[in-house]
KELUMPA-744421 format. One record per residue (C-alpha): x, y, z. Coordinates in Angstrom, 1 decimal. Example, Ala and Ser with C-alpha at 12.3 -4.5 7.8 and 13.67 -1.06 7.14 Angstrom:
SITE       x       y       z
SITE    12.3    -4.5     7.8
SITE    13.7    -1.1     7.1
//
This chain:
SITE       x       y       z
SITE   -10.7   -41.5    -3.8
SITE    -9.3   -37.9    -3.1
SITE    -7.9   -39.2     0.1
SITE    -5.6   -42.0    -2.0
SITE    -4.4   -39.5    -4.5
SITE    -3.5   -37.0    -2.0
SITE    -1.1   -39.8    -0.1
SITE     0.1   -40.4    -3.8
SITE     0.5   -36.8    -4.4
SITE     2.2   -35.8    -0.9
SITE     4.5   -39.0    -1.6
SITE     5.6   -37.8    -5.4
SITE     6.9   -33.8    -3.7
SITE     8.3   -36.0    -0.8
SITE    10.2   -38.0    -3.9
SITE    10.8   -34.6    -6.1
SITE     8.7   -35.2    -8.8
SITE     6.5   -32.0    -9.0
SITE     8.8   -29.0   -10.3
SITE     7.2   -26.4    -8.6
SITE     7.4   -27.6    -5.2
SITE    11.3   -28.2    -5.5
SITE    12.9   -26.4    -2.5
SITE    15.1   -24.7    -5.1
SITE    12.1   -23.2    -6.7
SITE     9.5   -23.2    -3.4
SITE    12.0   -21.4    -1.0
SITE    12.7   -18.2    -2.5
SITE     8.3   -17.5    -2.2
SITE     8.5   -18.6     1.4
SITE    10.1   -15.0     1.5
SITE     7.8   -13.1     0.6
SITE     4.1   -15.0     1.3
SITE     2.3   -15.7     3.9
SITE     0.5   -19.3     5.2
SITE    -2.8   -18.7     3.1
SITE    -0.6   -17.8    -0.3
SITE     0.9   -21.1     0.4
SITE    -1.5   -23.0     1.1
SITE    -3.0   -22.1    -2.3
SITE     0.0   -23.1    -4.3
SITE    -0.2   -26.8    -2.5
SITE    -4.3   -27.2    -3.7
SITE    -3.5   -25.5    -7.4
SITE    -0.6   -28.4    -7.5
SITE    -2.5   -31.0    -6.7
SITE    -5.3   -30.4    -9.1
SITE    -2.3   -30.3   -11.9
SITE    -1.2   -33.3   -10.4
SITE    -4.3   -34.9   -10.5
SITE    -5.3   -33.9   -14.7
SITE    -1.9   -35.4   -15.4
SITE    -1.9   -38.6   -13.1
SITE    -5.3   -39.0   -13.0
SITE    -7.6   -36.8   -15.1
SITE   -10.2   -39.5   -15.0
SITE   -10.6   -38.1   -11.6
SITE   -10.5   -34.6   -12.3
SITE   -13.0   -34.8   -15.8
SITE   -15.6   -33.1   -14.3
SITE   -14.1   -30.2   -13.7
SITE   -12.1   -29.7   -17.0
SITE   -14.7   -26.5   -18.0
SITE   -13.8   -25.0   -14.3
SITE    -9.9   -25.2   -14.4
SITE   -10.4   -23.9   -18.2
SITE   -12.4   -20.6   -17.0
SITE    -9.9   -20.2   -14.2
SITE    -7.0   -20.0   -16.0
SITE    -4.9   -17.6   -15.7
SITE    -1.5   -18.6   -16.6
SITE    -1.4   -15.7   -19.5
SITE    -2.4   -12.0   -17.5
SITE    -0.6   -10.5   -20.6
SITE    -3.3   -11.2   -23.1
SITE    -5.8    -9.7   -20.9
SITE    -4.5    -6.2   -22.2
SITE    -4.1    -6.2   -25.8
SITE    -4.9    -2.5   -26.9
SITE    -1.5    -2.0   -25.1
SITE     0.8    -4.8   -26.9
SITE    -0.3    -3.0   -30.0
SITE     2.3    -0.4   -28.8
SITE     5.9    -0.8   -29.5
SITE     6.5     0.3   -25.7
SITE     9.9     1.5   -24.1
SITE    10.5     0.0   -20.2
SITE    12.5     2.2   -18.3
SITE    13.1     1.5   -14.8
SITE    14.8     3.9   -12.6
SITE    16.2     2.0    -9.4
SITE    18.6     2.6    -6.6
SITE    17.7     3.8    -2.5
SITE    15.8     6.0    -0.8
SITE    17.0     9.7    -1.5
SITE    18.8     9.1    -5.2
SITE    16.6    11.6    -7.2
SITE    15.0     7.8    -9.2
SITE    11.5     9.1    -8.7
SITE    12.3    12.9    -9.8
SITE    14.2    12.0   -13.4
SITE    11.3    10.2   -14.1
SITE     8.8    13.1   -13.1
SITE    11.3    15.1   -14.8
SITE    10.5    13.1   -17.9
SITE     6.6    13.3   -17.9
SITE     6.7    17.0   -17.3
SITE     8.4    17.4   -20.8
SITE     6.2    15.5   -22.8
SITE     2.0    16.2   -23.1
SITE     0.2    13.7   -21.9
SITE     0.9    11.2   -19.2
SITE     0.4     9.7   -16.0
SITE     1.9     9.1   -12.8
SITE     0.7     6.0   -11.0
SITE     1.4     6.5    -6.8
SITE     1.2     3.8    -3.8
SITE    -0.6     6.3    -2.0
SITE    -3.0     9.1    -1.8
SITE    -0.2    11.4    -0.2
SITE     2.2    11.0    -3.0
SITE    -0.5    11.9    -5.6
SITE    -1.4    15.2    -4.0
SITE     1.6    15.7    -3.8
SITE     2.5    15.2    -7.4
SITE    -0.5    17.1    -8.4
SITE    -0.2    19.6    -6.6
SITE     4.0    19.7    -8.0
SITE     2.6    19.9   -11.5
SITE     0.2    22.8   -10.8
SITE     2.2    25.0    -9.2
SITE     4.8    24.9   -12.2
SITE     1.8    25.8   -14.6
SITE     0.9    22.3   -15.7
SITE    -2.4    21.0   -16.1
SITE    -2.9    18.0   -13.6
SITE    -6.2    15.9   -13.1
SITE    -6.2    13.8    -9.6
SITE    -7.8    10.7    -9.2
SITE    -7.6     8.5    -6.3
SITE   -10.4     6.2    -5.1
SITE   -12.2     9.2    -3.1
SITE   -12.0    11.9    -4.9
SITE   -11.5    13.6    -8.7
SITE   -10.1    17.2    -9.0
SITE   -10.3    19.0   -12.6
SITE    -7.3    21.6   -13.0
SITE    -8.7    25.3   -13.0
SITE    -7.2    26.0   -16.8
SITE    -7.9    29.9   -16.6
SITE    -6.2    30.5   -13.4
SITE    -2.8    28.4   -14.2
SITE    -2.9    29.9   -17.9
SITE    -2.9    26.8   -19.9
SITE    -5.5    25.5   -22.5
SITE    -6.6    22.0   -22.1
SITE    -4.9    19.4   -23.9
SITE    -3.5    15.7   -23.6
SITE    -4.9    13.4   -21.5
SITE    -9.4    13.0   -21.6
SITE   -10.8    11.5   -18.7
SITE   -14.9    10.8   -18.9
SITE   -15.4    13.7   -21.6
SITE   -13.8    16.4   -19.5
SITE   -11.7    19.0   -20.4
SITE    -7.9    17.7   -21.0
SITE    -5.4    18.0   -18.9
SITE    -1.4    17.6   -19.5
SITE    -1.0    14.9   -17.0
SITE    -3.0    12.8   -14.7
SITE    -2.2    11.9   -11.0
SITE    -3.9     9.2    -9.6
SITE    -3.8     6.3    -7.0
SITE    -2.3     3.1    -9.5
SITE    -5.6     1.4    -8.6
SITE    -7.6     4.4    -9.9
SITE    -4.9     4.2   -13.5
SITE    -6.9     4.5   -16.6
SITE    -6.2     2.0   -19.6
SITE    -8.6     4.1   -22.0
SITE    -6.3     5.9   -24.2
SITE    -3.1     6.3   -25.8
SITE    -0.6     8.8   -23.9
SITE     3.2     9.8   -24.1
SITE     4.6     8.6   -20.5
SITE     3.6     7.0   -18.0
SITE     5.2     7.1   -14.4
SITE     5.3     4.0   -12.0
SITE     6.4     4.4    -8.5
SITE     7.5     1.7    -6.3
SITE     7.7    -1.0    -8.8
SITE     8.9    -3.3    -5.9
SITE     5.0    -3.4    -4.3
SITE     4.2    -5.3    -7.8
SITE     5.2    -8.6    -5.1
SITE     2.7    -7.1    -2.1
SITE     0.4   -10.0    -0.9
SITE    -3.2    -7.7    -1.2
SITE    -2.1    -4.6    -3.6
SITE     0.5    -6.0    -6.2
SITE    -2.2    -7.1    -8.7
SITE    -2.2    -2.7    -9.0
SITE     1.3    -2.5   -10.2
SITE     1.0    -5.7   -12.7
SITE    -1.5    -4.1   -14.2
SITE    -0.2    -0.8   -14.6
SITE     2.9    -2.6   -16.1
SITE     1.2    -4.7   -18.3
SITE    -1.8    -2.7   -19.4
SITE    -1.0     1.5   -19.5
SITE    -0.6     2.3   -23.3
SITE     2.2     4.7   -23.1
SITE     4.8     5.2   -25.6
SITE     7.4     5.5   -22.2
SITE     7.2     3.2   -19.0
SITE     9.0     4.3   -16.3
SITE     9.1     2.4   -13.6
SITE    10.9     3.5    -9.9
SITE    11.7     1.2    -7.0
SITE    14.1    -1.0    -5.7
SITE    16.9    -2.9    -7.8
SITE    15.1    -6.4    -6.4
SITE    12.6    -5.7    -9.1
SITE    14.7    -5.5   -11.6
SITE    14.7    -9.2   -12.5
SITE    11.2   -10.0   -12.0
SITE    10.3    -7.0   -14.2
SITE    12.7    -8.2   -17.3
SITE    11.2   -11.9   -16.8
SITE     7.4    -9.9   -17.2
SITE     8.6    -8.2   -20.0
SITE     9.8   -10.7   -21.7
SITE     6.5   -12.3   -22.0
SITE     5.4    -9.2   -24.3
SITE     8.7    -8.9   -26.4
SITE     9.4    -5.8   -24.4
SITE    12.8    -4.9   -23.2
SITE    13.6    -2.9   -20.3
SITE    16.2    -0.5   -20.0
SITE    17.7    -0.3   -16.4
SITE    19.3     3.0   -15.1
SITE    20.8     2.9   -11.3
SITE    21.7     5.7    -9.1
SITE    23.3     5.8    -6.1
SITE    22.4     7.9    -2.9
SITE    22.7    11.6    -3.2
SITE    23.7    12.0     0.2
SITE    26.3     9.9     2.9
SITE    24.1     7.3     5.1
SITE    25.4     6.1     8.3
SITE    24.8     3.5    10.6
SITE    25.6     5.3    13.9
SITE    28.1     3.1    16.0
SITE    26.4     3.7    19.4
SITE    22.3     3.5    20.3
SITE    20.8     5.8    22.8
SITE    21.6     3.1    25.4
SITE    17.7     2.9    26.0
SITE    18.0     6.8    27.2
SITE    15.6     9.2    25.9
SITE    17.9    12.3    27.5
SITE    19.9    10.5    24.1
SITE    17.0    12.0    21.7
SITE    17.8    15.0    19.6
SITE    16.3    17.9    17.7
SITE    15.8    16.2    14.1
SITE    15.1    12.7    15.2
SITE    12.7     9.8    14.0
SITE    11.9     7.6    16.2
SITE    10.3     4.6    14.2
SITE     7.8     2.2    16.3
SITE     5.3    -0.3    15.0
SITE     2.0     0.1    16.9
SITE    -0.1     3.3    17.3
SITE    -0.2     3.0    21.5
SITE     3.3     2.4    21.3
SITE     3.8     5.9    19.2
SITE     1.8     7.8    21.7
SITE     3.4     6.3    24.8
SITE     6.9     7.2    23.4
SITE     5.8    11.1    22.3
SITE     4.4    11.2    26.3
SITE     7.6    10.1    27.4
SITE     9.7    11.9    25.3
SITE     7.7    15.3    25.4
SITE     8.2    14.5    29.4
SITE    11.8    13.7    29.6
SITE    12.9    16.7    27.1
SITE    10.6    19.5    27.2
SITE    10.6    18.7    22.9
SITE     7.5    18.9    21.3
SITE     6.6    15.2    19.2
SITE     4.5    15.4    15.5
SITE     3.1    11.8    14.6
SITE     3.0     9.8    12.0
SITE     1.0     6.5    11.7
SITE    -1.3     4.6     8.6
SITE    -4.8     5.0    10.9
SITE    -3.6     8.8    10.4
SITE    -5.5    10.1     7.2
SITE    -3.2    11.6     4.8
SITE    -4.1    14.7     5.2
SITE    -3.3    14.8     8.7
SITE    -0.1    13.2     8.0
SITE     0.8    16.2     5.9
SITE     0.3    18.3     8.7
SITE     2.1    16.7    11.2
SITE     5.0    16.5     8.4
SITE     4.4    20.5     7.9
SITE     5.1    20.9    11.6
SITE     8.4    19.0    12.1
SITE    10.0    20.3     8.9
SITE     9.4    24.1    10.2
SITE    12.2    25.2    12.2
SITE    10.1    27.4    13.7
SITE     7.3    25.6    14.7
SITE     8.9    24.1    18.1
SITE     8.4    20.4    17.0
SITE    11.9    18.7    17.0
SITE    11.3    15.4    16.7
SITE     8.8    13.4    14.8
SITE     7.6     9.7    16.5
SITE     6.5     7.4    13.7
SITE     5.6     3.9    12.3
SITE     6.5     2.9     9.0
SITE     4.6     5.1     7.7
SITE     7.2     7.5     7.7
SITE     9.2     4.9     4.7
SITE     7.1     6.3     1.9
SITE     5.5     9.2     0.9
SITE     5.9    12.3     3.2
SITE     9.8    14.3     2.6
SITE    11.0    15.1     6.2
SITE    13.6    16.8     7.5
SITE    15.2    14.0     9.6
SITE    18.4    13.8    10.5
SITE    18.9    11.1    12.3
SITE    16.5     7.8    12.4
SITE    16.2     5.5    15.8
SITE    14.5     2.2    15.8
SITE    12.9     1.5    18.8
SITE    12.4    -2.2    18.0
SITE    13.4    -4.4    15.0
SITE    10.5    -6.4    15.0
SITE     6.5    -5.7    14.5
SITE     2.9    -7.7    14.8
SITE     1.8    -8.0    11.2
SITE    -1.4    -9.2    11.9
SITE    -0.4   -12.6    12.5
SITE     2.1   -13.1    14.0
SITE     5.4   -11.1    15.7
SITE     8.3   -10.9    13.5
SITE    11.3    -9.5    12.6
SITE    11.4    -6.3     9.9
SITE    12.5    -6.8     6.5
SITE    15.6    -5.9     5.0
SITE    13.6    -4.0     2.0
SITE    11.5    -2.2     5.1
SITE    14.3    -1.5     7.6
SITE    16.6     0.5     4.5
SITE    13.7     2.1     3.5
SITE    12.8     3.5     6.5
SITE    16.4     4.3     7.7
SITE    17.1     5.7     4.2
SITE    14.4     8.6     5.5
SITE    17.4     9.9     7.4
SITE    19.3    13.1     5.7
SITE    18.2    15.1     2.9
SITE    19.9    16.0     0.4
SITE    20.9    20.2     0.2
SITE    19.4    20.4     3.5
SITE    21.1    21.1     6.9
SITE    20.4    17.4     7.7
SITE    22.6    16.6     4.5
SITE    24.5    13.5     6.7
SITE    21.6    10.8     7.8
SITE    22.3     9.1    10.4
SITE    20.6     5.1    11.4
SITE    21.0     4.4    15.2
SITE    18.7     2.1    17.6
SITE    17.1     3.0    21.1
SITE    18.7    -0.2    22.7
SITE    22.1    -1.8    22.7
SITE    21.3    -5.1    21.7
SITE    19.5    -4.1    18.3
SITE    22.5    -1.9    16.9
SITE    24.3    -5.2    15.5
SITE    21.4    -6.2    14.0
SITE    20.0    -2.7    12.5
SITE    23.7    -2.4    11.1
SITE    23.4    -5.7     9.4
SITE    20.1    -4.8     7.9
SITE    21.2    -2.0     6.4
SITE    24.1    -3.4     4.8
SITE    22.0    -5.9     3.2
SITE    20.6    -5.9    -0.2
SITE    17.3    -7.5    -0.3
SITE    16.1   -10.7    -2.1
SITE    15.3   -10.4    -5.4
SITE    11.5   -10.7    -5.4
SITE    10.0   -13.8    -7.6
SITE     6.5   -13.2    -8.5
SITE     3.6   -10.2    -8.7
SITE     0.2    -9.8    -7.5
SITE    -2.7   -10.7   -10.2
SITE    -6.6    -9.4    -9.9
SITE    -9.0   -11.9   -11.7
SITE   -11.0   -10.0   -13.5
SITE   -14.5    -9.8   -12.6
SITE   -15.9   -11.1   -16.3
SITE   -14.5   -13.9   -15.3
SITE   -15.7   -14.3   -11.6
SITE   -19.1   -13.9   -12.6
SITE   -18.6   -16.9   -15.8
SITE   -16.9   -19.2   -13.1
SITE   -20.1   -18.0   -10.8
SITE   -22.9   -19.3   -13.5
SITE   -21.2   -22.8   -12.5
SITE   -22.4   -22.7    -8.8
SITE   -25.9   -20.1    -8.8
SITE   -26.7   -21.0    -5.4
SITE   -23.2   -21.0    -3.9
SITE   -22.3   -18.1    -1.5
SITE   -19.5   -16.0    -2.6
SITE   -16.8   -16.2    -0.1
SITE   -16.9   -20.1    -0.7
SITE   -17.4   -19.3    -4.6
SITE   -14.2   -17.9    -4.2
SITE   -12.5   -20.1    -2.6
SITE   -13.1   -22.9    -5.3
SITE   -11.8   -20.9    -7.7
SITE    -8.9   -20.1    -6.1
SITE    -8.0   -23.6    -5.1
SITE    -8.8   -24.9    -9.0
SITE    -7.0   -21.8   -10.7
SITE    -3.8   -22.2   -13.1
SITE    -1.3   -19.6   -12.6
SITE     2.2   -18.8   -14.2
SITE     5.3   -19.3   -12.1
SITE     5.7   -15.3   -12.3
SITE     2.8   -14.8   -11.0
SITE    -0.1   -15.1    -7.8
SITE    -3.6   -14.7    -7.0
SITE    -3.5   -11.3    -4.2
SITE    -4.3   -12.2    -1.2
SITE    -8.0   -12.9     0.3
SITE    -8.6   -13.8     3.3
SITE    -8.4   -10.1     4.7
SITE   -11.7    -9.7     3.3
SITE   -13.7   -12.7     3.4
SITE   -15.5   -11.5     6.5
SITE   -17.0    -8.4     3.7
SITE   -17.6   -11.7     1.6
SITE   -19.8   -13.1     4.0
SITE   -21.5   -10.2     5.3
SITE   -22.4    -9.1     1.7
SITE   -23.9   -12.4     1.2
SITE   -26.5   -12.0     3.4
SITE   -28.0    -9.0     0.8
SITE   -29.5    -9.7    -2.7
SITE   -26.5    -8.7    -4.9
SITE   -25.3    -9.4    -7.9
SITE   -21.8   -11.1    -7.9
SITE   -20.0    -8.3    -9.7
SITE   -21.5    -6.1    -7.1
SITE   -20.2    -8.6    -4.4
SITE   -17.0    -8.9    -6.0
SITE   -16.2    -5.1    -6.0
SITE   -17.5    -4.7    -2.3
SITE   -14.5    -6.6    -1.1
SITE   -11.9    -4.5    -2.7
SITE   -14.0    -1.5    -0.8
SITE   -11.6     0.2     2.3
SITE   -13.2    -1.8     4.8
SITE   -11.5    -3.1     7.8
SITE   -13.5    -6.1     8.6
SITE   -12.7    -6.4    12.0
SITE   -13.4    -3.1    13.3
SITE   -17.0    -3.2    14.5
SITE   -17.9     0.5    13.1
SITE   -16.4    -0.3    10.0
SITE   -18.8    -3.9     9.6
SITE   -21.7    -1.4    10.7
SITE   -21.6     0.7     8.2
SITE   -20.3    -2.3     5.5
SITE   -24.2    -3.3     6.9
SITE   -26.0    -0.4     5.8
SITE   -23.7     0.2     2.4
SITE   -24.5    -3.6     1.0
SITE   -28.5    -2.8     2.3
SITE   -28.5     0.3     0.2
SITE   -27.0    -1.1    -2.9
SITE   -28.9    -3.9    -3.1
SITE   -32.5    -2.7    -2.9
SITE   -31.1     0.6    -5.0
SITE   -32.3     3.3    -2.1
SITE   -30.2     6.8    -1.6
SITE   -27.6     6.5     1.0
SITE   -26.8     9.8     2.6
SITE   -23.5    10.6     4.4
SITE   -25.3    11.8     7.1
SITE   -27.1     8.3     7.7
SITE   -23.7     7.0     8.1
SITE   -21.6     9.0    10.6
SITE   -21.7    11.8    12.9
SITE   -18.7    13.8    14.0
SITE   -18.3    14.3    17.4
SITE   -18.3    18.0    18.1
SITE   -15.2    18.3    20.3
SITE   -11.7    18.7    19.4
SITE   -10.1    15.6    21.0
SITE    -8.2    15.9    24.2
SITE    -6.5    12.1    24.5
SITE    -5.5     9.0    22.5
SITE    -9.1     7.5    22.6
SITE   -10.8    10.5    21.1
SITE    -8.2    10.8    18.5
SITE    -9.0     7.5    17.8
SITE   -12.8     8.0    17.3
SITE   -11.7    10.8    14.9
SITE   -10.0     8.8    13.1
SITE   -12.8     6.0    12.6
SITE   -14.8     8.3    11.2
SITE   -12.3     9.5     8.8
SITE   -11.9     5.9     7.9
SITE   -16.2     5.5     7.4
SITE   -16.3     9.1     5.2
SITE   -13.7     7.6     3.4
SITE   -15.3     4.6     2.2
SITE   -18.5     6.7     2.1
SITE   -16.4     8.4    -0.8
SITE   -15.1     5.2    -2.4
SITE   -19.0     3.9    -2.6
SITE   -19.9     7.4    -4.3
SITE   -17.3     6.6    -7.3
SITE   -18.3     3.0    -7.2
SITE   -22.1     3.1    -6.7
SITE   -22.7     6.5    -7.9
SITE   -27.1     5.5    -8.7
SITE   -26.9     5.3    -4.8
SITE   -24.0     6.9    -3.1
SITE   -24.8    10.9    -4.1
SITE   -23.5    13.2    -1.7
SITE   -20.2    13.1    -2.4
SITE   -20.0    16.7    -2.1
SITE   -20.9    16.5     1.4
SITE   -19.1    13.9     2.0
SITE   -15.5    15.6     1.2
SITE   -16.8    18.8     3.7
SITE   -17.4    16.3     6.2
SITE   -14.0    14.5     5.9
SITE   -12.1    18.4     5.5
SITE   -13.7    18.9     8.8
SITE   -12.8    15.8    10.5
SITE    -9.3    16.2     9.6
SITE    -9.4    19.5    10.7
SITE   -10.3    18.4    14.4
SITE    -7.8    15.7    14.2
SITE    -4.9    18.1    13.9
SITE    -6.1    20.6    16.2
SITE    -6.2    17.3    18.3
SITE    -2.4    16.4    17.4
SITE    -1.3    19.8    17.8
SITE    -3.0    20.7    21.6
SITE    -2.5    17.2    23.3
SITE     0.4    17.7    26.0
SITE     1.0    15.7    28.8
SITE     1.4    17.0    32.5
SITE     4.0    15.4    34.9
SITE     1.1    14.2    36.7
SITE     0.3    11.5    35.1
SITE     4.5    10.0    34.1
SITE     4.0     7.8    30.8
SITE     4.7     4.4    31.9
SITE     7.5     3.8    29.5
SITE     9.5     6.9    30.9
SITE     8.7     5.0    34.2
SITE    10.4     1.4    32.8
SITE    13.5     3.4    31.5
SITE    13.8     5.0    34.6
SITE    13.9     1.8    36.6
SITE    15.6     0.2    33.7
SITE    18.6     3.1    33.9
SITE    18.4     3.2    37.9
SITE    19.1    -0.5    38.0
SITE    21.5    -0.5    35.4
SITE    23.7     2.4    37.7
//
């Protein structure tokens, strides 16, 4: 019977009866999602196809599509449409001072919050507010810090977190945001990641359920319509304020020529792939004599800091930073000039070409404002991408059309009562395919994690315990990673103290080459979600203490590893050998 009504169904988009799958409307998404996204949207069609053509088809799951529905995420926060709120969103490019009127804004007022994409920006924040004498908690999913009130002079006040002392202002990682209490402001940056496949379901929430008197919301100017059409579901309307860069951006009109004799003191040089950033600071550091800092995402934070530390001091003989884009968000550099060595990146799936939204962002890194660098300057390595890059940067990117939703787990575990005996990662599956969703929104992305979904499955735990084990910082397909994942879901379920020290060991060495500095950073990666299971399973995950000397310590050796790696002419990088041949050829 399903096989007839999916011919009747494929014939009825073919003929343009089904609204939503319009081209007109379809399109636009195809921007911004990926196969698995839309493959969803076809399923959760058909079964609203099915309850209006056919619902004698569809009866017997009428109580299913009810508990999955999840057309109205507004409702789900109601403490916060009790509040007559005031949406401000502060949009415009990288380096136009949107993100510090805002902060400028929650300093003045005594209690608030600001929401960051990363752990990074929340340090940095927090560490901002203390040093200008204002009480600051930080939160992010590995770690809490209390503000020492005697030795910054303040008494506590404002904002209560878990019956400690009060604090002005509260820091955190927007999946770490607390929707407990009432406060004055609250702060969210990069409103644009509300659209991200895996993370947006953070920012919709922050948007929708953070009781603050003040929004303020920072990004791009694509959010702008997205967030109105949000905010209009609530009665809320949103006051816009654009800026425009502080300082000139230029797309350069030559490329290095595929030279590195062409890099300068100041430069960025942006690839995609952590071999790929190596191999260009060994050729580099060879052809120039100039010392490289890194940046990449397997860097920690922390590390990242440091490299950042090291190119912005003039005196600290490291001229030119080689990065991924990593470098887009987060970390203020000194850069005064930003070279694309590619315009296109493996995203897991396949090869393709960076975004607009990416490509400005990162190139926007480029000059800083009341700084030497004042003029940034956009360039690329090779000939043949400096059409391209200047195109990019010329143009505005699509307004995005939906954000990210989180089902909540009440109602993962209802749906879950349906189907006892059914393993999780195809318990969630179902649900996805039966779910109702508004237009404005989608279900975040799962398929990242449905190897943790299948692993967990093997231990006796509950399904909210299962459910929160896949949002755990677990990259499934890096064996260490699944090991530990192993003995985490073992310790949970049968409720037995896990140790850090049962979980990783740090090699004693400071690393010499790539592949050390890769171990370091697995186990970085491990204490990491160590810490994540000691704020989410605290009965079982207790040395937390431990845990953050361990991780200190391991970042430690990774930067004396960054800092004392040099290359010999012994062994010539093989890129420097391509160019060369490349150049020789060329002559």
């Amino acid at each position: 019977m399903f096989d007839e009504w999916s011919a009747k169904y494929a014939q009825a988009a073919k003929d343009g009866e089904i609204e939503r799958l319009l081209p007109k409307n379809l399109l636009p998404r195809l921007r911004h999602i990926r196969k698995s996204v839309f493959n969803d949207i076809l399923v959760n069609q058909f079964f609203s196809f099915l309850e209006k053509e056919a619902p004698h088809v569809v009866e017997n799951i009428g109580y299913l599509r009810e508990i999955s529905d999840l057309r109205f995420p507004q409702e789900w926060n109601s403490r916060a449409r009790s509040l007559r709120r005031r949406i401000i969103m502060h949009v415009g490019p990288t380096n136009s001072g949107k993100t510090y009127h805002a902060l400028q804004r929650l300093k003045s007022l005594s209690s608030g919050v600001y929401c960051s994409p990363l752990r990074l920006l929340a340090h940095e924040v927090h560490t901002r507010m203390l040093n200008e004498g204002i009480s600051c908690i930080l939160i992010t999913g590995e770690e809490k810090k209390m503000p020492d009130f005697e030795k910054i002079g303040v008494k506590p006040y404002g904002i209560n977190f878990r019956g400690d002392d009060s604090a002005q202002v509260l820091s955190c990682t927007i999946e770490m945001c607390q929707y407990s209490h009432d406060m004055k402001i609250a702060v969210i940056d990069e409103i644009q990641m509300i659209s991200d496949l895996q993370r947006g379901w953070a920012w919709t929430n922050a948007l929708l359920g953070l009781r603050a008197e003040e929004v303020h919301l920072c990004g791009e100017p694509s959010a702008v319509p997205l967030v109105k059409k949000i905010c209009a579901l609530v009665d809320e309307e949103v006051e816009v304020r654009e800026y425009t860069r502080l300082g000139p951006l230029e797309v350069s009109k030559t490329s290095l020529w595929g030279n590195l004799s062409n890099i300068e003191k100041g430069d960025c040089v942006v690839a995609y792939s952590r071999k790929e950033i190596y191999e260009i600071k060994k050729a580099i550091e060879e052809k120039t004599g100039m010392k490289c800092a890194v940046i990449y995402g397997a860097l920690p934070p922390e590390a990242r800091a440091k490299q950042a530390q090291l190119f912005n001091d003039p005196n600290s003989d490291y001229d030119v930073m080689v990065a991924s884009d990593a470098v887009g968000m987060g970390i203020n550099l000194n850069i005064k000039r930003v070279v694309f060595m590619t315009l296109t990146k493996w995203d897991g799936e396949v090869v393709r070409s960076v975004s607009v939204s990416q490509t400005r962002q990162i190139g926007g890194r480029a000059g800083r404002f009341k700084t030497s660098n004042d003029i940034g300057v956009v360039t690329s390595f090779y000939r043949e991408d400096l059409n391209e890059l200047d195109k990019l940067m010329h143009t505005q990117p699509h307004h995005l059309e939906a954000a990210g939703i989180q089902t909540p787990s009440d109602i993962i575990e209802l749906f879950s009562h349906q189907f006892p005996k059914m393993p999780f990662q195809d318990l969630w599956r179902m649900f996805c395919d039966i779910a109702t969703l508004n237009d404005n929104f989608f279900l975040c992305n799962f398929n990242g994690q449905e190897k943790i979904a299948e692993i967990v499955e093997e231990y006796p735990l509950s399904v909210r315990e299962k459910y929160r084990f896949i949002y755990a910082p677990i990259q499934s397909k890096l064996p260490m990673d699944i090991a530990c994942l192993r003995k985490f879901a073992e310790a949970v379920s049968s409720k037995r103290e896990c140790k850090i020290e049962d979980i990783v060991k740090l090699p004693t060495q400071v690393p010499r080459n790539r592949e050390m500095t890769q171990t370091l950073e697995q186990c970085h990666r491990v204490i990491t979600a160590y810490i994540w299971m000691c704020v989410n399973f605290p009965y079982v995950f207790k040395s937390s203490v431990d845990a953050v000397l361990l991780k200190e310590k391991c970042e430690e050796l990774l930067h004396e590893g960054l800092v004392s790696i040099r290359n010999t002419r012994e062994s010539k990088s093989a890129l420097l050998q391509a160019l060369e041949s490349k150049m020789s050829a060329l002559a």
